[in-house]
C-alpha atoms as a printed R data frame, in Angstrom:
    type eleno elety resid chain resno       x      y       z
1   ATOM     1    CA   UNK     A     1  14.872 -2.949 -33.653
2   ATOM     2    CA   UNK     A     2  11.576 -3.007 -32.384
3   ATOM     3    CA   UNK     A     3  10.569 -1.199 -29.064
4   ATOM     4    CA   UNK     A     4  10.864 -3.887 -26.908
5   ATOM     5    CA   UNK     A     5  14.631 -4.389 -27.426
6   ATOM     6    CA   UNK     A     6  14.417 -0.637 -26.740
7   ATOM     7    CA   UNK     A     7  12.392 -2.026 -23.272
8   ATOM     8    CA   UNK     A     8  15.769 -4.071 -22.123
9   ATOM     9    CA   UNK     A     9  18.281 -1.399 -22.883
10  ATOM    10    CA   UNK     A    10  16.804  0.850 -20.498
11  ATOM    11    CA   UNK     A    11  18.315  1.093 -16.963
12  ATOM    12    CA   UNK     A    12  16.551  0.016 -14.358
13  ATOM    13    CA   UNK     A    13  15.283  2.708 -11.679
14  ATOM    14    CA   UNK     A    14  13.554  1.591  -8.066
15  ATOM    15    CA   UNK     A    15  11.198  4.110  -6.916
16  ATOM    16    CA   UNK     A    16   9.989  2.729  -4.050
17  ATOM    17    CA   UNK     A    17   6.429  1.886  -5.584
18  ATOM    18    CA   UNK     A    18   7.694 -1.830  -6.010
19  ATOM    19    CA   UNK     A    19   6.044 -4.907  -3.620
20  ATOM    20    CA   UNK     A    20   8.786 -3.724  -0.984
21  ATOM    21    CA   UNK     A    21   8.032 -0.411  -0.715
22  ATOM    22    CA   UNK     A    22   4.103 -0.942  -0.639
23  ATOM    23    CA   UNK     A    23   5.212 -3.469   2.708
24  ATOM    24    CA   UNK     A    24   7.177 -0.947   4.229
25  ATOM    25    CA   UNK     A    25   4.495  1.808   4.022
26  ATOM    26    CA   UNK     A    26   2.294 -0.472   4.635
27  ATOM    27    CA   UNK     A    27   3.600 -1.206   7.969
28  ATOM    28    CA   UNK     A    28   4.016  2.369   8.648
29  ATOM    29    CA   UNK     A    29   0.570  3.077   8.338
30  ATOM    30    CA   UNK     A    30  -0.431  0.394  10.772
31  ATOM    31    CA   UNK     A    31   2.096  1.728  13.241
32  ATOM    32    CA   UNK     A    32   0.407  5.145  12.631
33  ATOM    33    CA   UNK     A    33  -3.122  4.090  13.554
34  ATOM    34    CA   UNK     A    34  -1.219  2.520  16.491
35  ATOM    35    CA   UNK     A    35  -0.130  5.518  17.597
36  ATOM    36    CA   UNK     A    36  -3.115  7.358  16.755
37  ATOM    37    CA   UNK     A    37  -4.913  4.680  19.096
38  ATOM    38    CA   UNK     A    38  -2.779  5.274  21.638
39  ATOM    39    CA   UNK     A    39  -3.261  9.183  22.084
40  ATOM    40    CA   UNK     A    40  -6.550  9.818  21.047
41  ATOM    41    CA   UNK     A    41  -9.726  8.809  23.413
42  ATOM    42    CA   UNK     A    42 -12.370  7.053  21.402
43  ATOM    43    CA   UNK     A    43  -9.978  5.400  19.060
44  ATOM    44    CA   UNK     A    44  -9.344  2.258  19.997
45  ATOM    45    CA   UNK     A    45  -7.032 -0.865  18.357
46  ATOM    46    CA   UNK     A    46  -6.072 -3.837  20.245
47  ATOM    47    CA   UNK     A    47  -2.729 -5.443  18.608
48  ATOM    48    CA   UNK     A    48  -0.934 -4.789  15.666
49  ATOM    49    CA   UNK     A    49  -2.867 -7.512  14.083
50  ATOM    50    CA   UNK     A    50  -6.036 -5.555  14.405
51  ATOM    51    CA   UNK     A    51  -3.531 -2.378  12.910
52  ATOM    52    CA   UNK     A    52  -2.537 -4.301   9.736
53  ATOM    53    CA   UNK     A    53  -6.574 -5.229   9.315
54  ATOM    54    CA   UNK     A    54  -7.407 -1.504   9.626
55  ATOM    55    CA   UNK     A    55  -4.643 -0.642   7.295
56  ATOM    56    CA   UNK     A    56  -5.904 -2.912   5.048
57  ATOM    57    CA   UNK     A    57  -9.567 -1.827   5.108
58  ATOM    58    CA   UNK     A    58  -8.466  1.833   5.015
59  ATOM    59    CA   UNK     A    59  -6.364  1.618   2.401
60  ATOM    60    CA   UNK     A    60  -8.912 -0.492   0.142
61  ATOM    61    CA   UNK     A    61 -11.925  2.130   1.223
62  ATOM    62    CA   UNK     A    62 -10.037  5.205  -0.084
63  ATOM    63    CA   UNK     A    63  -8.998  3.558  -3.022
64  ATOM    64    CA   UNK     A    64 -12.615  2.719  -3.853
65  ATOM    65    CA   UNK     A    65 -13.800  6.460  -2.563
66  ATOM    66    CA   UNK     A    66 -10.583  8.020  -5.164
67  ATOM    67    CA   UNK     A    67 -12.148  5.343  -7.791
68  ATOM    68    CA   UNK     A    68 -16.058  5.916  -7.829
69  ATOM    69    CA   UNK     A    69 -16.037  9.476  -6.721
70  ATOM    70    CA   UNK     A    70 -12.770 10.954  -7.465
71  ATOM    71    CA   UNK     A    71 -12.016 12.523  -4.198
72  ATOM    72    CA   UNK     A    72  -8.971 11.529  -2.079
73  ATOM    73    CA   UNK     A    73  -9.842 10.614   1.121
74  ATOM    74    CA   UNK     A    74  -7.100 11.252   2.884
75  ATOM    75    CA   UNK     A    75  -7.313 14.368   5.926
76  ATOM    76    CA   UNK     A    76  -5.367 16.918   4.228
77  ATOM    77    CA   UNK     A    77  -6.238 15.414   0.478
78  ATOM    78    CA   UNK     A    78  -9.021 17.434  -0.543
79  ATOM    79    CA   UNK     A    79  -9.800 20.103   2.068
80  ATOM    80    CA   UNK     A    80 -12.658 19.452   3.831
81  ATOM    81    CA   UNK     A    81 -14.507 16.943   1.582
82  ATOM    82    CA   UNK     A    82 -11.520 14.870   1.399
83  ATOM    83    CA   UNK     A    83 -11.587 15.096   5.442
84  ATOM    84    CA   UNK     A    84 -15.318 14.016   6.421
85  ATOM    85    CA   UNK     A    85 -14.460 11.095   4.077
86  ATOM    86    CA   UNK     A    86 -11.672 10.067   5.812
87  ATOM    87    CA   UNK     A    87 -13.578 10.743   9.454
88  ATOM    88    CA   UNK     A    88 -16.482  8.033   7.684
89  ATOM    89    CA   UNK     A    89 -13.985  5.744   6.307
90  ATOM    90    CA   UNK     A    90 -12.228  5.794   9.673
91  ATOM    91    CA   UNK     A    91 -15.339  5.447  11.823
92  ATOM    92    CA   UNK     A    92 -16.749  2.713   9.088
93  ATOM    93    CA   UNK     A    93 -13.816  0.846   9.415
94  ATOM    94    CA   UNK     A    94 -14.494 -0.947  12.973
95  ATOM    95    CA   UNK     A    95 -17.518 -2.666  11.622
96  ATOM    96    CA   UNK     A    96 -15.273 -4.756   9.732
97  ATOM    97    CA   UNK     A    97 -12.247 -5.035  11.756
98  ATOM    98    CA   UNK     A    98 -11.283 -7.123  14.915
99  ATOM    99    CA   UNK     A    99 -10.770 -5.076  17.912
100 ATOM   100    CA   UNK     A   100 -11.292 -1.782  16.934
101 ATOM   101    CA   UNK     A   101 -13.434  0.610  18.118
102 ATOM   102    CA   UNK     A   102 -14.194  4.363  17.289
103 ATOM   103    CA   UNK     A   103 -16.613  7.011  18.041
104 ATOM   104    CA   UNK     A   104 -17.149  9.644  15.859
105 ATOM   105    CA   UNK     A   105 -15.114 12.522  18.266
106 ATOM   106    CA   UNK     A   106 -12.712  9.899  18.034
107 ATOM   107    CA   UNK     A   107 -12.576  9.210  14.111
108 ATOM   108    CA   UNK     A   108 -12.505 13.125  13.755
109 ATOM   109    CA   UNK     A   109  -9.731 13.624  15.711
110 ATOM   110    CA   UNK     A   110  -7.861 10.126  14.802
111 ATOM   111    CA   UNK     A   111  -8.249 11.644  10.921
112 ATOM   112    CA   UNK     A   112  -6.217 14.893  12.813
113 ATOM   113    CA   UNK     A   113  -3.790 12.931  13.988
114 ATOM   114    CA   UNK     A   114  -3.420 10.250  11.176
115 ATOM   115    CA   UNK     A   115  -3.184 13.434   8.846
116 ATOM   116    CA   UNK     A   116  -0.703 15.452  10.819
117 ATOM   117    CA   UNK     A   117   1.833 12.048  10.715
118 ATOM   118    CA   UNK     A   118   0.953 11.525   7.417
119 ATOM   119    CA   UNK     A   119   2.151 14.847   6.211
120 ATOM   120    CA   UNK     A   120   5.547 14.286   8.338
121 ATOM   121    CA   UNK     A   121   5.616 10.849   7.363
122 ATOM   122    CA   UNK     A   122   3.865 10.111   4.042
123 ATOM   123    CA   UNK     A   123   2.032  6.230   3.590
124 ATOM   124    CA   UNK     A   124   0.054  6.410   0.793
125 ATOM   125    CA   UNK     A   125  -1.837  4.071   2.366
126 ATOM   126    CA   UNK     A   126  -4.367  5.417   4.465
């Protein structure tokens, strides 16, 4: 028996890193940077439309960042490198996406907030 009849044999586990659970955090993270809007001045998203965009661009900016320069760009992901690139992702992100709009005080202290519900709530995404 070769190893992929050894393949089939083998239960099948979800983890949560199927298409399902990349929607659902997914959707969590665009609720988070609707929050995030919401109580922090100078951080700005109109509609959860606008939320899914940022989510989207976020998500694909720190992947490329974790890619090319092996640092993860989350707030709390690298100490303080892993921080200002989340602040420039964050305040980078409005030049591509509808109805958003960030100053720097308020990308700094949306990557506070984003990285304090993060760590309660994990996404992965952002």
């Amino acid at each position: 028996m070769g190893n992929a009849t050894m393949r089939h044999d083998r239960p099948h586990r979800s983890t949560g890193t199927g298409f399902i659970g990349f929607v659902i955090r997914f959707a969590v993270a665009s609720l988070v940077l609707i929050v995030t809007s919401y109580f922090v001045p100078g951080f700005v998203i109109r509609g959860y439309v606008s939320a899914l965009v940022a989510a989207l661009v976020i998500a694909a900016a720190d992947y490329l960042v974790e890619k090319l320069f092996k640092i993860d760009a989350s707030p709390f992901g690298r100490g303080i490198a892993g921080f200002a690139v989340s602040v420039v992702i964050i305040y980078f992100a409005q030049y591509l996406v509808p109805n958003m709009e960030v100053s720097w005080l308020g990308a700094i202290v949306g990557a506070l907030v984003i990285g304090l519900i993060d760590a309660i709530l994990p996404t992965r995404v952002m």
